[in-house]
C-alpha positions as CSV (number, residue, x, y, z in Angstrom):
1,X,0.0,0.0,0.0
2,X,1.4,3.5,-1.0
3,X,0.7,7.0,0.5
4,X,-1.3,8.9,-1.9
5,X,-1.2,12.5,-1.5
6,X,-4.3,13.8,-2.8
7,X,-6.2,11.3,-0.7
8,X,-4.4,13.5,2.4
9,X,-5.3,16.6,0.5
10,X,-9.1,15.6,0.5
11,X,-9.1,14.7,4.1
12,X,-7.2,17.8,5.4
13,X,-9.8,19.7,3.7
14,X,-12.9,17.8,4.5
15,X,-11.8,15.7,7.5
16,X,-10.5,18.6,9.8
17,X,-11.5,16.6,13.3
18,X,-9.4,13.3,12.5
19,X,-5.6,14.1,13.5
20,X,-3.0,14.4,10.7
21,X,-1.5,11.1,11.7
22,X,-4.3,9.1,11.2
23,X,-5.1,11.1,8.0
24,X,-1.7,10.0,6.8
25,X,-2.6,6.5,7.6
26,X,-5.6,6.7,6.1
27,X,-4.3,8.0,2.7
28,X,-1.7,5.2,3.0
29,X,-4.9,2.3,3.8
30,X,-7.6,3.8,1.9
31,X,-8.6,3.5,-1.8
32,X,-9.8,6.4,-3.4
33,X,-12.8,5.9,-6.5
34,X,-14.5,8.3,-8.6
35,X,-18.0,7.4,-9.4
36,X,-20.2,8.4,-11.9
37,X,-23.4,10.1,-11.1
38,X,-26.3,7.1,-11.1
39,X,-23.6,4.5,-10.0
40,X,-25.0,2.4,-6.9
41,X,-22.1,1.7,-4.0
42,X,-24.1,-0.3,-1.1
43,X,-27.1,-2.7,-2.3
44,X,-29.6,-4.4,0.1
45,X,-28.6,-7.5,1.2
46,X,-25.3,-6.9,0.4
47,X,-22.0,-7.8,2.5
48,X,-19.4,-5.0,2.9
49,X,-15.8,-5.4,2.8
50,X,-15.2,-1.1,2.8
51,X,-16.7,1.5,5.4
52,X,-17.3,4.6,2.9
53,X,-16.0,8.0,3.5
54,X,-17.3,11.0,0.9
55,X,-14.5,13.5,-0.4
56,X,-16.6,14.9,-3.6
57,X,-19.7,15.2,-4.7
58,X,-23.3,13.6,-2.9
59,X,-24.5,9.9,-2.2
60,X,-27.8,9.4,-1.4
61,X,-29.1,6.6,1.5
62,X,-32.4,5.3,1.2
63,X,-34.3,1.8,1.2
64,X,-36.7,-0.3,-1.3
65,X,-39.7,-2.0,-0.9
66,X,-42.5,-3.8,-2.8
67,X,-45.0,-1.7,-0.8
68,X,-43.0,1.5,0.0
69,X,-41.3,1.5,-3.3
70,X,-38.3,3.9,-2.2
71,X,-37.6,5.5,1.4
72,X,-35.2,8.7,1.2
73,X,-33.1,8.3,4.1
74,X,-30.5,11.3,4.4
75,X,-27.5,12.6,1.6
76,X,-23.9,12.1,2.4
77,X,-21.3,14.6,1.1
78,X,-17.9,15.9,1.5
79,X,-16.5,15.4,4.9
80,X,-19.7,12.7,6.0
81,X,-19.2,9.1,6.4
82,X,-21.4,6.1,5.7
83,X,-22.5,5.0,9.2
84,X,-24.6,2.3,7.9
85,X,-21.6,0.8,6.1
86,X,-19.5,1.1,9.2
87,X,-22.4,-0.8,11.4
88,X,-22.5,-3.4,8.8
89,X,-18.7,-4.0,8.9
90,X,-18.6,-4.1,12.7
91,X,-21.4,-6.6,13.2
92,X,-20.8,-8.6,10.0
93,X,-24.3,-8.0,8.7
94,X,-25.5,-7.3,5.6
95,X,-26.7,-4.2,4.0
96,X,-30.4,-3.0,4.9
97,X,-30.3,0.3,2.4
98,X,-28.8,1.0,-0.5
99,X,-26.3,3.8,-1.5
100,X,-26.2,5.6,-5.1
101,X,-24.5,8.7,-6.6
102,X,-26.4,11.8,-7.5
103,X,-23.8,13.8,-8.7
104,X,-19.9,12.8,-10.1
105,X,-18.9,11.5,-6.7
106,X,-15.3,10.6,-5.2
107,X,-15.3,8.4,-2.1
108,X,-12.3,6.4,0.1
109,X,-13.0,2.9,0.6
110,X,-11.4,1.7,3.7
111,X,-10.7,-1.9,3.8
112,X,-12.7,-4.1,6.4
113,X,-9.8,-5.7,8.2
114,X,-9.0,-2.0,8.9
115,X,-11.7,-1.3,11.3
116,X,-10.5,-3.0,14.4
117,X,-7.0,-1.3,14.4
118,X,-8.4,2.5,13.7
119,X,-10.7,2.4,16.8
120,X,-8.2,0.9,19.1
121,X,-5.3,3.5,17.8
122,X,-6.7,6.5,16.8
123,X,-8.9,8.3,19.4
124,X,-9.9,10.9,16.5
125,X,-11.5,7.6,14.5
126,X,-13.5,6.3,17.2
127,X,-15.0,9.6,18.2
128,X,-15.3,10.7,14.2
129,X,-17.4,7.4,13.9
130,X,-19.7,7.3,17.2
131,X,-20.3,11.6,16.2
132,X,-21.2,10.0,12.4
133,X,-23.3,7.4,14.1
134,X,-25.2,9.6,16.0
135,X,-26.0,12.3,13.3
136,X,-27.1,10.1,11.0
137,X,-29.8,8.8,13.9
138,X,-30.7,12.1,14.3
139,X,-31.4,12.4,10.9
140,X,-33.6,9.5,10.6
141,X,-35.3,10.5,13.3
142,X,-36.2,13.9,11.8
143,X,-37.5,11.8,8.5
144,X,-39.7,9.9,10.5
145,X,-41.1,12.9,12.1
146,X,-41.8,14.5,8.9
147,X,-43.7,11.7,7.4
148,X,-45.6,10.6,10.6
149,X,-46.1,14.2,11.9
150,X,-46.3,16.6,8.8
151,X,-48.3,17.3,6.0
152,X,-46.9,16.4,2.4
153,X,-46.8,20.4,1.8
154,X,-44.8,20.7,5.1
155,X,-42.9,18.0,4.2
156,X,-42.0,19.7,0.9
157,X,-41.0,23.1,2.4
158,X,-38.6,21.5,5.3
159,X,-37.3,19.3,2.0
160,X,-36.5,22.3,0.0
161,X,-35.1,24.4,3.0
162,X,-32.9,21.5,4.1
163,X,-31.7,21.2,0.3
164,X,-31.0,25.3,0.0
165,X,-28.7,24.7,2.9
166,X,-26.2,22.8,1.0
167,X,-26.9,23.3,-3.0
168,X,-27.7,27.4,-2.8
169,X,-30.8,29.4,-3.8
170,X,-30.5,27.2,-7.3
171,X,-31.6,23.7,-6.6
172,X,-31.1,21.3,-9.7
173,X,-33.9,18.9,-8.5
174,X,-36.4,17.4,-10.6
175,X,-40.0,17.2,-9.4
176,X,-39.8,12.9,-10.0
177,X,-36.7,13.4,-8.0
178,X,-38.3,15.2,-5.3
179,X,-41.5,13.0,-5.1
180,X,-39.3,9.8,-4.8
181,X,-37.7,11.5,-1.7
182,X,-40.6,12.4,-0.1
183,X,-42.2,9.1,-0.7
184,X,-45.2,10.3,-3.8
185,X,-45.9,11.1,-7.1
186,X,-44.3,13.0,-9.3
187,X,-48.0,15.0,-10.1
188,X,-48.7,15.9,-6.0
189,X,-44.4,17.8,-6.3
190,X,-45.5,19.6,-9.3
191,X,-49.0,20.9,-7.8
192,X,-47.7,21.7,-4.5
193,X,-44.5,23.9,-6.4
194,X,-46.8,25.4,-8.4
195,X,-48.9,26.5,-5.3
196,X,-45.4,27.5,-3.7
197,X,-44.7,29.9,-6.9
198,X,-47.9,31.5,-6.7
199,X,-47.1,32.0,-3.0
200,X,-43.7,33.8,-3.9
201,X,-41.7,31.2,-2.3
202,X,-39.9,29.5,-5.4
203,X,-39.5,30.3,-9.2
204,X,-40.1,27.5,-11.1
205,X,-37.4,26.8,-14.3
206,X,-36.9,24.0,-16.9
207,X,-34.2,22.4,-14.9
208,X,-34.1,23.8,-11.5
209,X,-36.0,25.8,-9.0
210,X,-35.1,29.0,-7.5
211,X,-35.3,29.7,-3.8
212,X,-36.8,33.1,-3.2
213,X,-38.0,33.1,0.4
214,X,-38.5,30.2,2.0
């Protein structure tokens, strides 16, 4: 295994909480992968042999069902890691969600037989991963309460105000992308934008929306 510079690069930059030894060892351990938007990293059912971290780009979590076709979980970007993927390495288990690109992503892979060693050495790893495991919780959490508490046009504004926070007033969401996050169709998104426009809240484009005051 060689130490690859740019992997340091990325984790400097992204990774500021893990100490620069273990972000040496990391870019020494870890493979780095781009992946093209669409590309799916984590299947259901699957068995893991790499924990996941993000250094470009967005990976979304959710889960499939015959009767629930597909359950948005959270995103993942730079500086996030895949909590589910370190859970299933620990315990052995398989996959329960699955993992797929939305953008041009690059990601480090961190072997399996790495996981043992990083949490006894590195006090910066185990802390990194129990702070990963409990944001992504909290997240869940606050997607539960949205779909068991809130209305689908509540739903849709939190949605949109969560997604301003990290893509900008310009979100480059279709409405079938937004309605298989929120668990509907594609035609109740596009009614309840429309009523958002009338409202002033959005601008409605060909290929994005515009935030204007949400």
């Amino acid at each position: 295994m060689a130490y690859n510079e740019s992997i340091f690069n990325y984790l400097k930059t992204h990774f500021p909480a893990l100490d620069s030894e273990l972000q040496q060892h990391l870019a020494t351990i870890g493979q780095m992968k781009e992946v093209a938007a669409g590309t799916v990293l984590m299947k259901q059912g699957q068995y893991l042999k790499y924990t996941m971290l993000v250094l470009e780009g967005r990976i979304k979590l959710y889960r499939e069902g015959e009767d629930i076709g597909e359950f948005f979980m959270y995103y993942l970007e730079p500086g996030d890691a895949c909590a589910i993927s370190m859970v299933c390495v620990a315990s052995g288990k398989a996959s329960e969600v699955m993992a797929k690109a939305v953008e041009d992503s690059v990601v480090l892979m961190i072997p399996i037989e790495h996981m043992e060693m990083l949490m006894k050495d590195f006090k910066s790893w185990y802390q990194f991963v129990i702070e990963s495991y409990r944001r992504r919780f909290d997240e869940v959490l606050s997607v539960l309460d949205n779909v068991v508490f809130k209305s689908m046009d509540q739903r849709l504004l939190t949605y949109l105000q969560n997604q301003q926070k990290k893509l900008g007033n310009q979100l480059k969401l279709t409405h079938q992308e937004i309605a298989a996050d929120l668990n509907t169709s594609r035609e109740v998104i596009s009614r309840l934008l429309k009523k958002m426009e009338q409202q002033g809240l959005v601008n409605l484009h060909r290929s994005y929306i515009e935030v204007v005051a949400l």
